[in-house]
C-alpha positions as CSV (number, residue, x, y, z in Angstrom):
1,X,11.9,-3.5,-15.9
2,X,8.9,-3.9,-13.2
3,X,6.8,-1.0,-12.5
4,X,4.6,0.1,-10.1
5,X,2.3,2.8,-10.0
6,X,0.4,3.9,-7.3
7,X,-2.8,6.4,-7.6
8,X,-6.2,7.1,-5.4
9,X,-4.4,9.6,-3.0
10,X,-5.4,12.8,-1.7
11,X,-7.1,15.1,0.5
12,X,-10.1,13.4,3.2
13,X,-11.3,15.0,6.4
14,X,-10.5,12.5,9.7
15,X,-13.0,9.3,10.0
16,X,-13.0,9.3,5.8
17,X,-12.3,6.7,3.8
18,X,-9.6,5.9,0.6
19,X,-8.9,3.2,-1.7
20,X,-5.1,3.2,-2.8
21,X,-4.6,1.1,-6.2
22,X,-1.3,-0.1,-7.5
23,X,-1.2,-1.5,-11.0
24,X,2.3,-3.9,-11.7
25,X,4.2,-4.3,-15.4
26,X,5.3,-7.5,-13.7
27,X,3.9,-10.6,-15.7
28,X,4.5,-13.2,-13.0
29,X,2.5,-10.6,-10.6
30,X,0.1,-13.3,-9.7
31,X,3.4,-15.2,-8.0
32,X,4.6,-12.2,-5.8
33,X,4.5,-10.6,-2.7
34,X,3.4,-6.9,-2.7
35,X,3.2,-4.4,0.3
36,X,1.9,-1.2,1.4
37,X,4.4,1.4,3.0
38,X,4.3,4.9,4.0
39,X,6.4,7.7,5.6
40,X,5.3,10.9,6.8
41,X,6.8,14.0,6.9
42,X,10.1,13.7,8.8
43,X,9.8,10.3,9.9
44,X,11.1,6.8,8.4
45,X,9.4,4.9,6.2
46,X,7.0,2.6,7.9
47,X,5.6,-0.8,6.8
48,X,1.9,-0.9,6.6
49,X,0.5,-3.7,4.8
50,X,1.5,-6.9,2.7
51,X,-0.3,-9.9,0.7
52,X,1.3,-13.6,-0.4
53,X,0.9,-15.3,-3.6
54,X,-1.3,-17.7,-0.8
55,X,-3.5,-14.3,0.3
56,X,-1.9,-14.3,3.1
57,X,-2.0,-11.0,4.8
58,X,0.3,-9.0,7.4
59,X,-0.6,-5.9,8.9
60,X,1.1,-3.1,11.4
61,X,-1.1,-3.9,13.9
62,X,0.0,-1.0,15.8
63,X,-1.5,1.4,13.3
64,X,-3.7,0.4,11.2
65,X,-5.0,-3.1,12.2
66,X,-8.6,-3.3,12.0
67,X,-8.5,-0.1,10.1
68,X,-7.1,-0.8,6.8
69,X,-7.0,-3.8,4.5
70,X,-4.8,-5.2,1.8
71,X,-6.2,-7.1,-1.9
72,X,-4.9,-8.2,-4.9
73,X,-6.8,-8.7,-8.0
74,X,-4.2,-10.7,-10.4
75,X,-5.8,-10.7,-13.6
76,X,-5.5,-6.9,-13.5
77,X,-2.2,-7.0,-12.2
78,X,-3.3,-4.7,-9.1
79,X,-2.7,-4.4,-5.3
80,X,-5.4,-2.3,-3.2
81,X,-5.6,-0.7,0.0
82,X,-8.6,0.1,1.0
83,X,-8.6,2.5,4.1
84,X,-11.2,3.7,6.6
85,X,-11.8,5.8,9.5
86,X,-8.8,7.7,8.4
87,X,-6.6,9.9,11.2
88,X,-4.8,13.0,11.0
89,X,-1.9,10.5,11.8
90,X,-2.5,8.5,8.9
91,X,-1.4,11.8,6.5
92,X,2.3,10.2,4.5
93,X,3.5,9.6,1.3
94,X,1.8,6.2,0.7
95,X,4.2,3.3,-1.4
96,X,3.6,0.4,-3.0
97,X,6.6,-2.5,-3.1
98,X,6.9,-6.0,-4.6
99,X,9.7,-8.7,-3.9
100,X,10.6,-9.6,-6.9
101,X,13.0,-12.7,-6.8
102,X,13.9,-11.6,-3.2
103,X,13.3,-11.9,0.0
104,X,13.0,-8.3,0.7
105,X,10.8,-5.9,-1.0
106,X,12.8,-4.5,-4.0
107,X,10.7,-3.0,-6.3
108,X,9.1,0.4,-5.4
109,X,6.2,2.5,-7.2
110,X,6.5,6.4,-7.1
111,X,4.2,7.0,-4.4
112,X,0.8,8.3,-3.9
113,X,0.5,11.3,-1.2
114,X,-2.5,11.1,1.2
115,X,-3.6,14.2,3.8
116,X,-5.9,13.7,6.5
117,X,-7.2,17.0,8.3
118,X,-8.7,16.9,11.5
């Protein structure tokens, strides 16, 4: 069974910065696509992030365009998000996902809580 795990969360102070990592069981991981979501604290769960096989990347341009970016390092199985000038708004449980022989994200780590204070 795939697995995801996602670590690097925490505590940062607004206009900070955090790299979220999520390391994959998945063999064929250099094949897949693998997104970032995240849902705060009452709300639904929001799409924030995703990279192709190709390295093609999508974003949420409404929140965190130009703010955030998506990686992938295959050989080590991992998916990054690296995230600056953070927001209070930006505080959510942070999850990775994977489509894995779908064309929907599937696959779901535990999640990774980040807190941004103002």
């Amino acid at each position: 069974q795939v697995q995801l795990v996602e670590s690097g969360g925490g505590l940062v102070q607004a206009g900070g910065s955090l790299t979220l990592s999520c390391a994959a069981s998945e063999r064929t991981f250099s094949g897949l696509t693998m997104g970032w979501f995240r849902q705060a604290p009452g709300q639904e769960r929001e799409f924030v992030a995703s990279i192709s096989w190709r390295l093609t990347t999508t974003y949420n341009t409404d929140s965190v365009k130009g703010r955030f970016t998506i990686s992938r390092d295959n050989p080590k199985k991992t998916v990054y998000l690296q995230m600056n000038s953070l927001k209070p708004e930006d505080t959510a449980v942070y999850y990775c996902a994977a489509k894995i022989r779908s064309q929907d994200f599937n696959v779901w780590g535990q999640g990774t809580l980040v807190g941004v204070s103002s």
